[in-house]
Backbone as CSV, one residue per row, in Angstrom:
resi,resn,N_x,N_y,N_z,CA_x,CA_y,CA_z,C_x,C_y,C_z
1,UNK,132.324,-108.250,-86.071,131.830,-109.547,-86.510,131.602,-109.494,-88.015
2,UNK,131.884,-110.723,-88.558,131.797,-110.950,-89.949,131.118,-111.754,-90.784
3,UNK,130.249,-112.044,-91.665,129.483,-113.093,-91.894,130.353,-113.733,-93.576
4,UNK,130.693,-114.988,-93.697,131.350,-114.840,-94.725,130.134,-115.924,-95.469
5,UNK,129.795,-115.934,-96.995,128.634,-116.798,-97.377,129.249,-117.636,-98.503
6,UNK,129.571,-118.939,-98.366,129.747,-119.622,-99.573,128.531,-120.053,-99.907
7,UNK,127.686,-119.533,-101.058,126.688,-120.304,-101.375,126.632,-120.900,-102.985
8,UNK,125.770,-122.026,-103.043,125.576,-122.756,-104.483,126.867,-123.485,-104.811
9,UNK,127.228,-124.542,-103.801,128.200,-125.280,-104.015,127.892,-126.193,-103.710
10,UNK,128.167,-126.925,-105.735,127.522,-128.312,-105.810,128.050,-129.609,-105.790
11,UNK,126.922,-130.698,-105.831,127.744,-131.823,-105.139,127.045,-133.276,-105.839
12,UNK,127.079,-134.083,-106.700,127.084,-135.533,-106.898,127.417,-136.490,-105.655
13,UNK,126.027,-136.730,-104.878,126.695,-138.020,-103.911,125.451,-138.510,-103.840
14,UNK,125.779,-139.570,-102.976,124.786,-140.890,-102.879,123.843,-140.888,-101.397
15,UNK,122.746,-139.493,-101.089,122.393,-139.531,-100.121,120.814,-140.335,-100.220
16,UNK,120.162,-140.555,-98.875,118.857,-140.742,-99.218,118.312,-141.715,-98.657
17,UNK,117.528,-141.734,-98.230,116.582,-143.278,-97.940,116.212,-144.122,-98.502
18,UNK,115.707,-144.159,-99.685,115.829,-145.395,-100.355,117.291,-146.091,-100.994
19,UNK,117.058,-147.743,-101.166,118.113,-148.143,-101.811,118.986,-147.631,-102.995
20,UNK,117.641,-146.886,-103.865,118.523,-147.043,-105.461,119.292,-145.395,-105.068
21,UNK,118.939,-144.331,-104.326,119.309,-143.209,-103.845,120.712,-143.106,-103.987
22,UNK,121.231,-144.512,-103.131,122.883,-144.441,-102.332,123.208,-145.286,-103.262
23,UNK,122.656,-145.387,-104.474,123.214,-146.456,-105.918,123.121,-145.616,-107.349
24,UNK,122.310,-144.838,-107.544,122.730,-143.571,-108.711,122.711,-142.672,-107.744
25,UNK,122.268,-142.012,-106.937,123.013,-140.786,-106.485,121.987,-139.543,-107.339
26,UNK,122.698,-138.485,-106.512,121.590,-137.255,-106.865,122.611,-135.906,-106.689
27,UNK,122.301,-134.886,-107.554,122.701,-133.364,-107.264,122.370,-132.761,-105.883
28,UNK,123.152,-132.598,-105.170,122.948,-131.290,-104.080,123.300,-130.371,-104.319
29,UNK,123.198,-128.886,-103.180,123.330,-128.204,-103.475,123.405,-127.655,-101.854
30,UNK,125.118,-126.763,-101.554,125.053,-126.706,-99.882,125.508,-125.216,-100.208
31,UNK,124.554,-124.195,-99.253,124.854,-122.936,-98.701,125.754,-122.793,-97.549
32,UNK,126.451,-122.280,-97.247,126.671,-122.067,-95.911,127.444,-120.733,-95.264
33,UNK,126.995,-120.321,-94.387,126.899,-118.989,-93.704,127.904,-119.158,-92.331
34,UNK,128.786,-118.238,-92.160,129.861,-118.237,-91.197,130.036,-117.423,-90.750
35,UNK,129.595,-117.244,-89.151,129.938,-115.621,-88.536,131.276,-115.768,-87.795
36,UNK,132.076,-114.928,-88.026,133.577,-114.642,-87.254,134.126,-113.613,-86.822
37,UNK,134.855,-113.492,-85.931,135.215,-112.088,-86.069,136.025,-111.877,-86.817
38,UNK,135.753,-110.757,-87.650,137.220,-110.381,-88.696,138.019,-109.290,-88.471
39,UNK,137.543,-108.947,-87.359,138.246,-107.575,-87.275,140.430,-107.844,-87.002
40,UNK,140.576,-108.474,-86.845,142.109,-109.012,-86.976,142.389,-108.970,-88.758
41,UNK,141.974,-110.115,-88.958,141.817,-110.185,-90.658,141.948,-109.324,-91.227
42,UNK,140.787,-108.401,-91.228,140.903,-106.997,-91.670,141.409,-105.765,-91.739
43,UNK,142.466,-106.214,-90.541,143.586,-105.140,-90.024,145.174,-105.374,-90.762
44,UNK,145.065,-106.654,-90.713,146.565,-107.301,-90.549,146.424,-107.696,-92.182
45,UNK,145.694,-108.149,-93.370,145.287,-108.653,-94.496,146.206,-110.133,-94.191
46,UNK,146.069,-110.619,-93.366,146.831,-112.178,-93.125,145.490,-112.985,-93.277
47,UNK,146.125,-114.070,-94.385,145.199,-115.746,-94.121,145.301,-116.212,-92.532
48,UNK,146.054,-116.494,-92.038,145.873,-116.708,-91.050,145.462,-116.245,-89.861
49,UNK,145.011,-115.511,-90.010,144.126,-114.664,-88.629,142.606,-114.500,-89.425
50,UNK,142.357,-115.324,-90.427,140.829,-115.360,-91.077,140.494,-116.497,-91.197
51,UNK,139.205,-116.821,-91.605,138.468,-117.881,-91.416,138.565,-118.438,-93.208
52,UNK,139.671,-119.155,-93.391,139.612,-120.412,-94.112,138.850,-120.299,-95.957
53,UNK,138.208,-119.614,-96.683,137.426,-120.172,-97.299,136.958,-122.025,-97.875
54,UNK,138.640,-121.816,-98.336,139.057,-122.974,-98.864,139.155,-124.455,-98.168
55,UNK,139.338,-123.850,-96.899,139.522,-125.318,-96.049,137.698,-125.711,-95.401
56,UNK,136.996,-124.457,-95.450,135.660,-124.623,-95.417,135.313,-125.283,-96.172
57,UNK,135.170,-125.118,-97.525,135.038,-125.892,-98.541,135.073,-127.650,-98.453
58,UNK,136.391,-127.443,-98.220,137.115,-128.638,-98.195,136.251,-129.677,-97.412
59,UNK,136.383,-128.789,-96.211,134.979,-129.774,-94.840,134.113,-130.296,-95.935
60,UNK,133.507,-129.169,-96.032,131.798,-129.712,-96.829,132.035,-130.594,-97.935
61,UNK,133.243,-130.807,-98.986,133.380,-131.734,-99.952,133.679,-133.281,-99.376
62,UNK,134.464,-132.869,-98.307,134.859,-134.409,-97.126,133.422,-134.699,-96.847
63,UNK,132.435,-134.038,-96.392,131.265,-134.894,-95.656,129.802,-135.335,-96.957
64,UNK,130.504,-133.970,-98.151,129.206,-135.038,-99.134,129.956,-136.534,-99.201
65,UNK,131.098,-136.415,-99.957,131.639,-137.929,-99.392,130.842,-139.396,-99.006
66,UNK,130.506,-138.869,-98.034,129.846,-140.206,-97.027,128.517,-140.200,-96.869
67,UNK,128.214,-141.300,-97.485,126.735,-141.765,-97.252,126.057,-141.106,-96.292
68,UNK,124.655,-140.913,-96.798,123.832,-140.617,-95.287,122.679,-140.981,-95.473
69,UNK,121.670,-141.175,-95.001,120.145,-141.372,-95.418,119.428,-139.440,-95.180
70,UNK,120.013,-139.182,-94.145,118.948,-137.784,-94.051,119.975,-136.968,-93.950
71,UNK,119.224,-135.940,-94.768,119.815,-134.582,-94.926,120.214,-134.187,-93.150
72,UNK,119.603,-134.537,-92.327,120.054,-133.556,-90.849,121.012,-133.791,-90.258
73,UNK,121.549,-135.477,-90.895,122.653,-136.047,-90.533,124.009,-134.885,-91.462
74,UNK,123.801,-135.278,-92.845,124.453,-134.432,-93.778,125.053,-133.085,-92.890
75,UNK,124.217,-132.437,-92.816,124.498,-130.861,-91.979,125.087,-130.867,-90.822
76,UNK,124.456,-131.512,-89.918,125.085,-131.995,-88.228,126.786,-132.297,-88.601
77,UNK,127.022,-132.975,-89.828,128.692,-133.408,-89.543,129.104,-132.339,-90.495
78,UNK,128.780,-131.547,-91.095,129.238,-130.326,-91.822,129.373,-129.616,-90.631
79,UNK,128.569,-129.458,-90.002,128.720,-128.265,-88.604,129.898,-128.262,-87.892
80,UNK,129.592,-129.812,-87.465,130.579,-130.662,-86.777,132.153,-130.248,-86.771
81,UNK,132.136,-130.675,-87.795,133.421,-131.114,-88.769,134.019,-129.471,-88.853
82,UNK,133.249,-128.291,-89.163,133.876,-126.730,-89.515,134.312,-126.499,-87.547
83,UNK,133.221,-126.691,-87.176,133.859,-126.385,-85.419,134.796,-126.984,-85.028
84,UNK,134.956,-127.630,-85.314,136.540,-128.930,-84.939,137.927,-128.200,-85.793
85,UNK,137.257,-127.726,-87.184,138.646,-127.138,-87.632,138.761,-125.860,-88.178
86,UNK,137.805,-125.170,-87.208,137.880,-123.517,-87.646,137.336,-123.164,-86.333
87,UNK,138.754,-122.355,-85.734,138.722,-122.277,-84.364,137.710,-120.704,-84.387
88,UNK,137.602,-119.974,-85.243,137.494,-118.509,-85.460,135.822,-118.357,-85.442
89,UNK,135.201,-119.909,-85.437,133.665,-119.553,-85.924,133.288,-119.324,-84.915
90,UNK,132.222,-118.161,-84.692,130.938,-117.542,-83.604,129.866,-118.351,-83.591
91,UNK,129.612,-118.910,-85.052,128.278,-119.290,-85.601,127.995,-119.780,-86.862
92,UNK,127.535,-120.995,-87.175,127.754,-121.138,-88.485,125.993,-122.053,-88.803
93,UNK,125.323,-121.836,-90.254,124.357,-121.931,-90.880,125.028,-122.923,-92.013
94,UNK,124.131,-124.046,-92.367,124.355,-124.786,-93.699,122.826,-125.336,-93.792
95,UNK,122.643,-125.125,-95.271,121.222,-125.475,-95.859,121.985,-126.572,-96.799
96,UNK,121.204,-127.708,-97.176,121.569,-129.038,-97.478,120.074,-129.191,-98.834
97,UNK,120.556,-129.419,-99.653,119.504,-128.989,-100.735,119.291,-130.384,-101.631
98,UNK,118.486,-131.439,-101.548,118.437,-132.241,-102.549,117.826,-131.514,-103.735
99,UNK,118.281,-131.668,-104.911,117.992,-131.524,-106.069,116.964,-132.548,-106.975
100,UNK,115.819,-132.447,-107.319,114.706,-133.436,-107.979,114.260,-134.674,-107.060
101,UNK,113.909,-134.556,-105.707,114.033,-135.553,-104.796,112.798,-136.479,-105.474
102,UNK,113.158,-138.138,-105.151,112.083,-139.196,-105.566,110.909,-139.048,-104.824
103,UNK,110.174,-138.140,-104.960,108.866,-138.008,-104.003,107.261,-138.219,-104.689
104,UNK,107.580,-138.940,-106.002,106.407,-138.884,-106.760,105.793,-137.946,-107.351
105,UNK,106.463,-136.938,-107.288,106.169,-135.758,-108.096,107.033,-134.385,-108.507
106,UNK,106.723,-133.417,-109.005,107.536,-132.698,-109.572,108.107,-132.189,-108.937
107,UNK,109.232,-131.873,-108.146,109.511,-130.895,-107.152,111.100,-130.545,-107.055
108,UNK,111.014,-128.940,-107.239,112.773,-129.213,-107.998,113.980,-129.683,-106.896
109,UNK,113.317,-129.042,-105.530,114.181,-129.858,-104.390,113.607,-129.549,-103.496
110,UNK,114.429,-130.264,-102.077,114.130,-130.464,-101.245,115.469,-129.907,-100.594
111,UNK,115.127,-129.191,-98.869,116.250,-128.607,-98.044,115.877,-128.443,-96.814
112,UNK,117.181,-128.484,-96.313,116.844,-128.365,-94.443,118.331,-127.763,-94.211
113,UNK,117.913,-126.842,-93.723,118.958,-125.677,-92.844,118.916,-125.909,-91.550
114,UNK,120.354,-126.298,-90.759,120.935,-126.341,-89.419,121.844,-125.328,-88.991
115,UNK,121.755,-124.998,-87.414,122.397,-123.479,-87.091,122.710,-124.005,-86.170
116,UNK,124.328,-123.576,-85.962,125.009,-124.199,-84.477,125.616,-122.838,-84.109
């Protein structure tokens, strides 16, 4: 088993609960953690018998994309979305990070981590 970690990959989109949120928009910031087996991968050095980096990626840039009001939504279709097109995952982790959230005070962000 293999854990592969893309982390600190950032993102300009329009999430959030209030109106002006999904109208200027805010910095995120998405971790995400992927267990697979690699032992094929690691034998054979083939892309295709490994788990994707790039098309991982890709997921998570498709779902900042689209509006959401809550971060749990955000993550749930990141999850979603990698199980549907990465047949190889055991297990996968994504932390969903608002950056300077409007909360009335100083706070450099806000995050919620989902595990499927």
């Amino acid at each position: 088993m293999g854990l592969i970690q893309i982390e600190g990959m950032e993102f300009y989109a329009y999430h959030g609960c209030f109106k002006e949120e999904q109208i200027v928009g805010n910095k995120f910031l998405i971790d995400l953690s992927i267990e697979a087996d690699c032992d094929k991968a690691s034998k054979t050095d083939d892309l295709n018998n490994a788990v994707n980096y790039q098309t991982a990626y890709t997921i998570v840039k498709k779902e900042m994309e689209k509006k959401s009001y809550l971060l749990e939504n955000i993550a749930n279709r990141i999850l979603e979305s990698l199980y549907k097109n990465l047949p190889n995952i055991k297990k996968a982790r994504v932390k969903v990070s608002k950056i300077n959230p409007p909360m009335g005070g100083k706070i450099e962000k806000v995050s919620l981590t989902l595990c499927k």
